[in-house]
DRENMARDO-988156 format. One record per atom (N, C-alpha, C): x, y, z; residue number from 1; atom name. Coordinates in nm, 3 decimals, m for minus. Layout:
<<X; Y; Z>; NUM; "CA">;
...
REM end
This chain:
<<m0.210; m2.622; m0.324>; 1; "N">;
<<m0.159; m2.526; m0.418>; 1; "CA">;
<<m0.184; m2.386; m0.363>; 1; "C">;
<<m0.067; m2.303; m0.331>; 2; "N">;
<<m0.068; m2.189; m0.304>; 2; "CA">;
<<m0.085; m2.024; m0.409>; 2; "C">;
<<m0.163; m1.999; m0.403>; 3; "N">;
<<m0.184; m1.861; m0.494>; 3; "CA">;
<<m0.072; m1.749; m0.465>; 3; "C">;
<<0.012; m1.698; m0.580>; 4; "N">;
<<0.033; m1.592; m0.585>; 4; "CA">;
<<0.010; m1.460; m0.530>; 4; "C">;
<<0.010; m1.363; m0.419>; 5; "N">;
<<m0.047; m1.269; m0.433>; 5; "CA">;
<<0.072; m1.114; m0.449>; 5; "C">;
<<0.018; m1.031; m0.517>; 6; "N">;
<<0.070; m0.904; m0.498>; 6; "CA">;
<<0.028; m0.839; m0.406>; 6; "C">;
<<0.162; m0.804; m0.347>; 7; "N">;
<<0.166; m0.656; m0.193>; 7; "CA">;
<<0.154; m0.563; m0.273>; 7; "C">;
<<0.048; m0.469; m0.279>; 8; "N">;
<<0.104; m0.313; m0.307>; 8; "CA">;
<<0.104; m0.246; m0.205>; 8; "C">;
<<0.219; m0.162; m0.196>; 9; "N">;
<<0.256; m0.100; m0.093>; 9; "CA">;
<<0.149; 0.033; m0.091>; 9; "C">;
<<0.107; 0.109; 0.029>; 10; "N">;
<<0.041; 0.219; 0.057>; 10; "CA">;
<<0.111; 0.330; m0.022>; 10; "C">;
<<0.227; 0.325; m0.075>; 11; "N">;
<<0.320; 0.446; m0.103>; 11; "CA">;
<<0.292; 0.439; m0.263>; 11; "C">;
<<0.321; 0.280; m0.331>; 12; "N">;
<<0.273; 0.247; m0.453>; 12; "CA">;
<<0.109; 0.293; m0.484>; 12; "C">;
<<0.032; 0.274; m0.409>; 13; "N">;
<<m0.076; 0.323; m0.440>; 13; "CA">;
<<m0.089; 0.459; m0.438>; 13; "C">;
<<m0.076; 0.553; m0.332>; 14; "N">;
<<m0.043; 0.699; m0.360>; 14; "CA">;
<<m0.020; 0.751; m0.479>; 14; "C">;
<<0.082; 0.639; m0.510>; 15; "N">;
<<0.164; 0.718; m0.678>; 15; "CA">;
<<0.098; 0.689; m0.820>; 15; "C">;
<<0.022; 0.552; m0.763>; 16; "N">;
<<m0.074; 0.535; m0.887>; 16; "CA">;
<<m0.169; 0.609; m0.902>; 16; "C">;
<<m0.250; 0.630; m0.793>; 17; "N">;
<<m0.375; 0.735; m0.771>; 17; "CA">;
<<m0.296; 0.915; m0.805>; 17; "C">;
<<m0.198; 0.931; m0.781>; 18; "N">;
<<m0.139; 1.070; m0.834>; 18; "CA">;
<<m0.131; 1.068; m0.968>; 18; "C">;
<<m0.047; 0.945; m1.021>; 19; "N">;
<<m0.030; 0.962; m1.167>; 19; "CA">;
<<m0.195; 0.925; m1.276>; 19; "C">;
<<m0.272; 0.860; m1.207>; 20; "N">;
<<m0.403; 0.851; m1.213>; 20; "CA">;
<<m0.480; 1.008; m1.266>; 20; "C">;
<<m0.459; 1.109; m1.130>; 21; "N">;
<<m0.496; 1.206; m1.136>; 21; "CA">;
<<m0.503; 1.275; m1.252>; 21; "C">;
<<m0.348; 1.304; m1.265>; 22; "N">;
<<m0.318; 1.390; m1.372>; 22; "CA">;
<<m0.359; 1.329; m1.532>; 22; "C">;
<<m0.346; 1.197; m1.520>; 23; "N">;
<<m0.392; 1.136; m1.656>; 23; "CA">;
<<m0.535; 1.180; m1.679>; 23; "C">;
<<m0.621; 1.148; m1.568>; 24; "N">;
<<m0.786; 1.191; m1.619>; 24; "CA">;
<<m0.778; 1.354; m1.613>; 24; "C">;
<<m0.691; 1.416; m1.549>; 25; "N">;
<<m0.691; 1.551; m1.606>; 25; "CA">;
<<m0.690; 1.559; m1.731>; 25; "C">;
<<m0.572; 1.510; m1.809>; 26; "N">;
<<m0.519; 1.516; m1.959>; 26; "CA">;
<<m0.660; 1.514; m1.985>; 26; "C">;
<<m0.713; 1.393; m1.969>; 27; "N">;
<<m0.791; 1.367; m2.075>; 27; "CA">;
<<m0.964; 1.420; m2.089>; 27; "C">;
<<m0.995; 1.448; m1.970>; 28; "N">;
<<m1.096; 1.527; m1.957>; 28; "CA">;
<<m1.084; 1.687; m2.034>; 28; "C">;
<<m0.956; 1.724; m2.021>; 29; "N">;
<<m0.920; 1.823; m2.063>; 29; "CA">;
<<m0.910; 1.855; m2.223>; 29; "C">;
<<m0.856; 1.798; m2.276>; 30; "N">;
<<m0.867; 1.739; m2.433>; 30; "CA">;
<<m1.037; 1.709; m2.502>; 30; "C">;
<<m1.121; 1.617; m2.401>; 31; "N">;
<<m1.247; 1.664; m2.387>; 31; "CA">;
<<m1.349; 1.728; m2.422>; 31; "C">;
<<m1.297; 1.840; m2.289>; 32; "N">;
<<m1.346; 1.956; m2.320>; 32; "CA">;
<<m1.309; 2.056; m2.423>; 32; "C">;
<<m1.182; 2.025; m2.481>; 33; "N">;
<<m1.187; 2.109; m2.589>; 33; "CA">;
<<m1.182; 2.080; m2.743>; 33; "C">;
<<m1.212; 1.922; m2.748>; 34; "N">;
<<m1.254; 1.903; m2.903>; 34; "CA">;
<<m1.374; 1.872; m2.903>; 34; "C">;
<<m1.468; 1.811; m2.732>; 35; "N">;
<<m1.571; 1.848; m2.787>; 35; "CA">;
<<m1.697; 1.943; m2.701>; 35; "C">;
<<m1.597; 2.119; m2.717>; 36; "N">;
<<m1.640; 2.178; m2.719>; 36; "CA">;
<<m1.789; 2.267; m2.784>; 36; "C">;
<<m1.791; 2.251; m2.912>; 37; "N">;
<<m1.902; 2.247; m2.989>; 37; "CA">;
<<m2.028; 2.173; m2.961>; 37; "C">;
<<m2.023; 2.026; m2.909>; 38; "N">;
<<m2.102; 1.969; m2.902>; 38; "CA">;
<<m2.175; 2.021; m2.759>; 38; "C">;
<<m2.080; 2.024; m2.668>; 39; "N">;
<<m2.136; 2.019; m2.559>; 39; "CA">;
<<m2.123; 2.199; m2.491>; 39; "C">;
<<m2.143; 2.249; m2.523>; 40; "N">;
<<m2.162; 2.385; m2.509>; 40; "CA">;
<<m2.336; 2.440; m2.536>; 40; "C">;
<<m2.414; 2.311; m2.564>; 41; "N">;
<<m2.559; 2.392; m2.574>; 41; "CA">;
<<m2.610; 2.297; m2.429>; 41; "C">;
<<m2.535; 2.185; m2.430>; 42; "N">;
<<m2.627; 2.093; m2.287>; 42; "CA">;
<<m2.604; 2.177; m2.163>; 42; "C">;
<<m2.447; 2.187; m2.169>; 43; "N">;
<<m2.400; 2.312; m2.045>; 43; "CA">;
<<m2.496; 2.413; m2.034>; 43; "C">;
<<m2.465; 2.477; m2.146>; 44; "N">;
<<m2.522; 2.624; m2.103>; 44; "CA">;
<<m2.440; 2.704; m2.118>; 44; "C">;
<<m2.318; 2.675; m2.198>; 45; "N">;
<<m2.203; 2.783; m2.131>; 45; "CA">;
<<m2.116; 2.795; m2.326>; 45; "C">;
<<m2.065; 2.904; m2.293>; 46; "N">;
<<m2.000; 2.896; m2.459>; 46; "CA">;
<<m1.881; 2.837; m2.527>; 46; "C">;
<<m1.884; 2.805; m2.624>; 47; "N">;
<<m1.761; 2.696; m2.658>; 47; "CA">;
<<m1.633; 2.745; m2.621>; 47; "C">;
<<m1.626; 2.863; m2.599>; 48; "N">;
<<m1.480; 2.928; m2.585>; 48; "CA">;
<<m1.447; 2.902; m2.422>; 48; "C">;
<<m1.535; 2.864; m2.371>; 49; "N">;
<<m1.536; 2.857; m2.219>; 49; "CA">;
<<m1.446; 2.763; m2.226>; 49; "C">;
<<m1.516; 2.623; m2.258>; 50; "N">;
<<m1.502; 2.476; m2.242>; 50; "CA">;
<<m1.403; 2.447; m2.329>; 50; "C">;
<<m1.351; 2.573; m2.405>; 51; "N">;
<<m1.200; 2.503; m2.435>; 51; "CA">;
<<m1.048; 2.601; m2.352>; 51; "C">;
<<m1.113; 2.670; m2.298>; 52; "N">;
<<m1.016; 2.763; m2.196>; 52; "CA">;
<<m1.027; 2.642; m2.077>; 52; "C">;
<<m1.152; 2.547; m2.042>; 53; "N">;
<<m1.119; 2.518; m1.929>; 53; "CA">;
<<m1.044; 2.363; m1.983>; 53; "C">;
<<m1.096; 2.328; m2.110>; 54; "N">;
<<m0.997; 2.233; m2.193>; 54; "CA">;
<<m0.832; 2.231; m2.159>; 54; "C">;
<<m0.796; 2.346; m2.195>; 55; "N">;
<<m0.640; 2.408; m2.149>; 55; "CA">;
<<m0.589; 2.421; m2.108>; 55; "C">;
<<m0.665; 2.458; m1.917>; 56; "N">;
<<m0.632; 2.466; m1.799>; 56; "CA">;
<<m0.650; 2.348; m1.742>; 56; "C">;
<<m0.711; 2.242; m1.771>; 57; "N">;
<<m0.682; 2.112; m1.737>; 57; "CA">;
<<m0.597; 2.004; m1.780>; 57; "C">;
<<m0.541; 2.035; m1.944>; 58; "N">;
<<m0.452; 2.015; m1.996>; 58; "CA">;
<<m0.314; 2.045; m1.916>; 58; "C">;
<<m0.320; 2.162; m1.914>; 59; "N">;
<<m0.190; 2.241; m1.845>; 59; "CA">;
<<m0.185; 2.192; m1.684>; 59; "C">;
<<m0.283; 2.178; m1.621>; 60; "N">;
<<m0.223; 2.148; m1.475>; 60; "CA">;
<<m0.201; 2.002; m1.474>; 60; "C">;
<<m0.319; 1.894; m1.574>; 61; "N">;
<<m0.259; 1.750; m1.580>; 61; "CA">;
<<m0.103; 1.725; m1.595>; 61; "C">;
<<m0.108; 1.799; m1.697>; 62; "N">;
<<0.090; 1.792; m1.779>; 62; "CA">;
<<0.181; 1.823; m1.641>; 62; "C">;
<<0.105; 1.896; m1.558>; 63; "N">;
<<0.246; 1.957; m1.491>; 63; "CA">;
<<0.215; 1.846; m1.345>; 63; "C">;
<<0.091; 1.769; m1.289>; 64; "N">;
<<0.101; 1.704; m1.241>; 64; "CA">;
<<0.199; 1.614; m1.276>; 64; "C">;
<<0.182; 1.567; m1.374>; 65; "N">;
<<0.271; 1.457; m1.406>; 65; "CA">;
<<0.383; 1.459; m1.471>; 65; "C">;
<<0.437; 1.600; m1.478>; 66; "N">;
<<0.598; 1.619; m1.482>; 66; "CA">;
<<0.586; 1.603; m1.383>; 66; "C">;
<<0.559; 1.683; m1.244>; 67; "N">;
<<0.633; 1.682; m1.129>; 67; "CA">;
<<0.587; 1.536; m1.046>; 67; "C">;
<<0.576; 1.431; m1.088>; 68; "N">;
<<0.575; 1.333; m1.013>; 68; "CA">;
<<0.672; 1.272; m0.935>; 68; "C">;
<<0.786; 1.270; m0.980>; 69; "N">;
<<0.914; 1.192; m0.919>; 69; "CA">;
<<0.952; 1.344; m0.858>; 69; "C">;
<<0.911; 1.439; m0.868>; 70; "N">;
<<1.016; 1.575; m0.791>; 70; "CA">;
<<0.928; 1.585; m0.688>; 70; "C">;
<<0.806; 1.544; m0.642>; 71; "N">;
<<0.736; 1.617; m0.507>; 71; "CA">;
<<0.688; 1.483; m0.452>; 71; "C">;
<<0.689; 1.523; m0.321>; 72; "N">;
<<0.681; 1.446; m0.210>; 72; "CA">;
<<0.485; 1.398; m0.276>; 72; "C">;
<<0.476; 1.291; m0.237>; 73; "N">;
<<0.322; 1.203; m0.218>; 73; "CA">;
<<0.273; 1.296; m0.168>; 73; "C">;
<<0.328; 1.323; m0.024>; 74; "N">;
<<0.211; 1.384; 0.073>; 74; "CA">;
<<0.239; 1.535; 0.035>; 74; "C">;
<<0.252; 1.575; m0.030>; 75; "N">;
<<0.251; 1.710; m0.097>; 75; "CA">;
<<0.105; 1.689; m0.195>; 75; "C">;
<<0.136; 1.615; m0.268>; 76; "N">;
<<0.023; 1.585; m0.367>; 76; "CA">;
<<m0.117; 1.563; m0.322>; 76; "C">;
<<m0.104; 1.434; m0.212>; 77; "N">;
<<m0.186; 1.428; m0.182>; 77; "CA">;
<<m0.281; 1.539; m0.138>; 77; "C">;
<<m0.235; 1.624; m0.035>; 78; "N">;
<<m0.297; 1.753; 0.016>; 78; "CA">;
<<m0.352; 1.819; m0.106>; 78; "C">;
<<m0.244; 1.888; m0.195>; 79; "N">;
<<m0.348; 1.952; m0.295>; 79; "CA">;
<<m0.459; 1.846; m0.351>; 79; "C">;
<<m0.416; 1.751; m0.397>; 80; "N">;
<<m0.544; 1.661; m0.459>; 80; "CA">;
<<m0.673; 1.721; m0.326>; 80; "C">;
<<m0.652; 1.699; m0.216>; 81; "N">;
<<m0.759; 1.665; m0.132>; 81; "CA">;
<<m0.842; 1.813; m0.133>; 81; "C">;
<<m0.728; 1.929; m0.156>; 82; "N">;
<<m0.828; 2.133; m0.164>; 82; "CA">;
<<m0.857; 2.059; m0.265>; 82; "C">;
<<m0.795; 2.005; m0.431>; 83; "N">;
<<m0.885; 2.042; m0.527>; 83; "CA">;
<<m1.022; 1.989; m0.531>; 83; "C">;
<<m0.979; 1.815; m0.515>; 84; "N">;
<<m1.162; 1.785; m0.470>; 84; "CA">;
<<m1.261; 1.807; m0.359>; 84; "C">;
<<m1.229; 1.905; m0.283>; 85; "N">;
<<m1.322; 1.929; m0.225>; 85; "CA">;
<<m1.334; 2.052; m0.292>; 85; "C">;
<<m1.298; 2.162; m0.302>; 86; "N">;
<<m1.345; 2.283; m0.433>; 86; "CA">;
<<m1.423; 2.256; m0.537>; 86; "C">;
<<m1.403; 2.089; m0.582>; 87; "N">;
<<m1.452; 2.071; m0.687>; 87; "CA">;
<<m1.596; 2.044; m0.646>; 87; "C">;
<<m1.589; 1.945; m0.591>; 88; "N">;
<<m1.752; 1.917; m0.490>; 88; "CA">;
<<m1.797; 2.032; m0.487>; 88; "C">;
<<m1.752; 2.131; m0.426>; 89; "N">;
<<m1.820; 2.249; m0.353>; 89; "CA">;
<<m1.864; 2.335; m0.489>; 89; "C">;
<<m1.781; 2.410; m0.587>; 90; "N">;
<<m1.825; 2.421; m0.713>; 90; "CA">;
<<m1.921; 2.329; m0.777>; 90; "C">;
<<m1.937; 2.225; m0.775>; 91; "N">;
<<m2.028; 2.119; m0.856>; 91; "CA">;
<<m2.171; 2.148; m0.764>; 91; "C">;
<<m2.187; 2.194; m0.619>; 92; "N">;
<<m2.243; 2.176; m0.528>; 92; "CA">;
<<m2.363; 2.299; m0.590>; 92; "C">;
<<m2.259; 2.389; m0.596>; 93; "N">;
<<m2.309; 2.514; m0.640>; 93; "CA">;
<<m2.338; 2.563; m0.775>; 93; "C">;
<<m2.307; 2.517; m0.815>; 94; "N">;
<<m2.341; 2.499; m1.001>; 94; "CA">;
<<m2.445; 2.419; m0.993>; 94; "C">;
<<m2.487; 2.371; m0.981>; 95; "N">;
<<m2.616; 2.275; m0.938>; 95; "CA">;
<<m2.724; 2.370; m0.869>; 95; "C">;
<<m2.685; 2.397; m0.733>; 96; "N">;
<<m2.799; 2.499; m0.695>; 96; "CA">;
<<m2.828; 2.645; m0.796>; 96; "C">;
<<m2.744; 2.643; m0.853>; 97; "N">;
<<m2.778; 2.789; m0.948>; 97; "CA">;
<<m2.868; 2.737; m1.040>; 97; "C">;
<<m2.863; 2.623; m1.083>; 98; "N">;
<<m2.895; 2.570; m1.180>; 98; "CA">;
<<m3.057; 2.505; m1.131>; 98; "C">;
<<m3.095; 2.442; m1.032>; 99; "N">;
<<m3.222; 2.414; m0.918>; 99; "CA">;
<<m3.273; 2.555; m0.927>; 99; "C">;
<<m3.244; 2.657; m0.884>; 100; "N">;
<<m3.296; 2.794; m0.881>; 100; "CA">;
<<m3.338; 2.842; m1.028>; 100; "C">;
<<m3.344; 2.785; m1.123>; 101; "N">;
<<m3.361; 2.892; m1.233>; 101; "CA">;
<<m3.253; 2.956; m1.315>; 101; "C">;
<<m3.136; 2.970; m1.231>; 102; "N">;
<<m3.034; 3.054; m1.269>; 102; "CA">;
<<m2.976; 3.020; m1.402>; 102; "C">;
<<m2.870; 3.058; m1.468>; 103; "N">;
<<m2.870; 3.019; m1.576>; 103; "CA">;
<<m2.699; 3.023; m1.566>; 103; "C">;
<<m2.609; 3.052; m1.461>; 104; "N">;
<<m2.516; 3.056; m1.431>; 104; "CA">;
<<m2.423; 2.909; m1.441>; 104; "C">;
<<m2.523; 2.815; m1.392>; 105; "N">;
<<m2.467; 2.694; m1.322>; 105; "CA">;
<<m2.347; 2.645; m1.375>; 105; "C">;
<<m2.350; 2.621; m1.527>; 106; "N">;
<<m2.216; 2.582; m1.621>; 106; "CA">;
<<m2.096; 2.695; m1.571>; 106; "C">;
<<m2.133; 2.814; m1.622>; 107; "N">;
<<m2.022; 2.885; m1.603>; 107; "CA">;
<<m1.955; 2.890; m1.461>; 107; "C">;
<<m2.027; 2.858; m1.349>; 108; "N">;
<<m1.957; 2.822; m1.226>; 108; "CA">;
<<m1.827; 2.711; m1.168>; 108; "C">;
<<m1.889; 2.635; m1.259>; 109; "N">;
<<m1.893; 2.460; m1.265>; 109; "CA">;
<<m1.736; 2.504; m1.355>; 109; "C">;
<<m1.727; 2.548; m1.500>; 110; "N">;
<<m1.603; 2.513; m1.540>; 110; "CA">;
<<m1.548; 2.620; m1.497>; 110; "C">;
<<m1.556; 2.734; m1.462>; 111; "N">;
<<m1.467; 2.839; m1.388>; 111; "CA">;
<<m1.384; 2.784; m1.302>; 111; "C">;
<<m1.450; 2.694; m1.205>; 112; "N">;
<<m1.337; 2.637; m1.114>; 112; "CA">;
<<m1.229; 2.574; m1.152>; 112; "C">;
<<m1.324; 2.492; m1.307>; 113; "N">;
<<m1.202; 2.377; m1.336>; 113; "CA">;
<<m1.079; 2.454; m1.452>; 113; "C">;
<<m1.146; 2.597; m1.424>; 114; "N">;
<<m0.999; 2.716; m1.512>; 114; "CA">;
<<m0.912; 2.687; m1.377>; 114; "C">;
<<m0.941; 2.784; m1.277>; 115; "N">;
<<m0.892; 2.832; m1.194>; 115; "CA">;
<<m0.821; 2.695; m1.090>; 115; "C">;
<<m0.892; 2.590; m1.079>; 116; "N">;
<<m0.789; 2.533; m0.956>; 116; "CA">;
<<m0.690; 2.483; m1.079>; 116; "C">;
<<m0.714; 2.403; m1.155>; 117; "N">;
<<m0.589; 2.314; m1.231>; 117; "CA">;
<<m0.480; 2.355; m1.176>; 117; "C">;
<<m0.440; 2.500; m1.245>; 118; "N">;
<<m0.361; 2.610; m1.228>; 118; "CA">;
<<m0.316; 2.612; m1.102>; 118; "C">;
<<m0.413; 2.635; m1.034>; 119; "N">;
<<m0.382; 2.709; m0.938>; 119; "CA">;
<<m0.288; 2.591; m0.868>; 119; "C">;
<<m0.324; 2.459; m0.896>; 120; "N">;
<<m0.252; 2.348; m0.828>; 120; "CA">;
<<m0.170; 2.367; m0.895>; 120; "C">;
<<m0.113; 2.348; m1.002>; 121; "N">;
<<m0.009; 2.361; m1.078>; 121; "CA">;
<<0.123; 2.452; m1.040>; 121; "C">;
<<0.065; 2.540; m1.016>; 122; "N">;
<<0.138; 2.649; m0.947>; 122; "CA">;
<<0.197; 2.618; m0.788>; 122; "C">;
<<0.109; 2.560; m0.720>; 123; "N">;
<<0.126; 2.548; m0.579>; 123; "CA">;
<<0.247; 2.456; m0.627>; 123; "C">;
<<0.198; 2.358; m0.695>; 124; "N">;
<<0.333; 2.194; m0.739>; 124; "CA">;
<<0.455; 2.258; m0.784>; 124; "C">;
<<0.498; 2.304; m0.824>; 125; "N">;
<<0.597; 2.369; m0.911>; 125; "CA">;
<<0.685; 2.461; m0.771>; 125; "C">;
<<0.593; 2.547; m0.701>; 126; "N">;
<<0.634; 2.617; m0.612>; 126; "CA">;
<<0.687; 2.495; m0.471>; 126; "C">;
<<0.621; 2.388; m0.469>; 127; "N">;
<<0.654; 2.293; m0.389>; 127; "CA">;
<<0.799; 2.239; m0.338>; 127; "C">;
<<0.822; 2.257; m0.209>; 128; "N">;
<<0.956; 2.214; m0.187>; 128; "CA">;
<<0.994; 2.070; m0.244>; 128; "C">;
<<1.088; 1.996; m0.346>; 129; "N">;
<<1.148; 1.895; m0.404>; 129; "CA">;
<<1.124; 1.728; m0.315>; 129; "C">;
<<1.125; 1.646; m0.357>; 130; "N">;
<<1.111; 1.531; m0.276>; 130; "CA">;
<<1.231; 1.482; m0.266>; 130; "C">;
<<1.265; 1.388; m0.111>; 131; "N">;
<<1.394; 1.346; m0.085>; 131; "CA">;
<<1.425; 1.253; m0.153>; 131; "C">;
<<1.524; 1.210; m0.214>; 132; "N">;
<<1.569; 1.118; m0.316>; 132; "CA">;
<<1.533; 1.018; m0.245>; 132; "C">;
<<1.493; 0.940; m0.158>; 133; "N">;
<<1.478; 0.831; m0.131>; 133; "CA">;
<<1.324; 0.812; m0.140>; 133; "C">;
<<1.200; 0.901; m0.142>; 134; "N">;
<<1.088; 0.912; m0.124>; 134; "CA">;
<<1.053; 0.909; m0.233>; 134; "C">;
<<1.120; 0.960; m0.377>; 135; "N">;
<<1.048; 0.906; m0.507>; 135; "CA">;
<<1.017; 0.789; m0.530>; 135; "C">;
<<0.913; 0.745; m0.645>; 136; "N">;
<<0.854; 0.663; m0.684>; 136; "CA">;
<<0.986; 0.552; m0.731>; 136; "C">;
<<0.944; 0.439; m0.689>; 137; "N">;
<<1.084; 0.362; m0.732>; 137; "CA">;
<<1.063; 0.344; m0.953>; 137; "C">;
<<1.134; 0.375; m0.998>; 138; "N">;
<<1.140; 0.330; m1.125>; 138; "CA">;
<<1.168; 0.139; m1.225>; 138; "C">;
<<1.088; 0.142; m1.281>; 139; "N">;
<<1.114; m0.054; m1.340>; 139; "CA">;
<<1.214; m0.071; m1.450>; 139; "C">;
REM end
């Protein structure tokens, strides 16, 4: 008796891990801003923060995942790869502020996650279109 198996293709996976992305954006993002209140005394940082960065993760998830079928994988991929390493590197450093005494560390930490969402968002949008044959196949 022979087993079944599924091929996923390298290209299928790309697109799951993209549309992946932007989903835990959504939802981290949403998160941070209903539960802002709660978690604004563990941070360190003020509720108005953690729902601005609520917003900006909202907003760049959404636009990840409009532009899924319009931009090339390897478009995505690249930004995915600046944002998490920014993100590391922010987390890196929000941490050492935070080891030091400092009292900064939160506000470092979600500053980034204002500023890249966006900032990817922006790069995606500005992104040259994907060739009709390179989109995600549809079911």
């Amino acid at each position: 008796m022979t087993q079944a198996r599924t091929v996923t293709s390298t290209a299928e996976r790309h697109w799951a891990g993209i549309i992946a992305d932007g989903v835990f954006k959504v939802v981290l993002g949403a998160g941070f801003a209903i539960g802002a209140t709660r978690l604004d005394a563990p941070l360190g940082v003020p509720a108005w923060l953690l729902v601005t960065t609520g917003v900006a993760l909202l907003i760049g998830g959404g636009i990840e995942l409009r532009y899924v079928r319009g931009r090339p994988a390897r478009t995505y991929i690249r930004l995915m790869i600046g944002y998490d390493g920014g993100w590391a590197l922010a987390t890196l450093a929000g941490l050492l502020v935070a080891w030091r005494g400092g009292t900064a560390g939160g506000e470092v930490w979600l500053g980034y996650q204002v500023a890249a969402p966006l900032a990817l968002a922006a790069l995606l949008v500005a992104a040259a279109p994907a060739r009709p044959d390179a989109r995600p196949a549809t079911r």
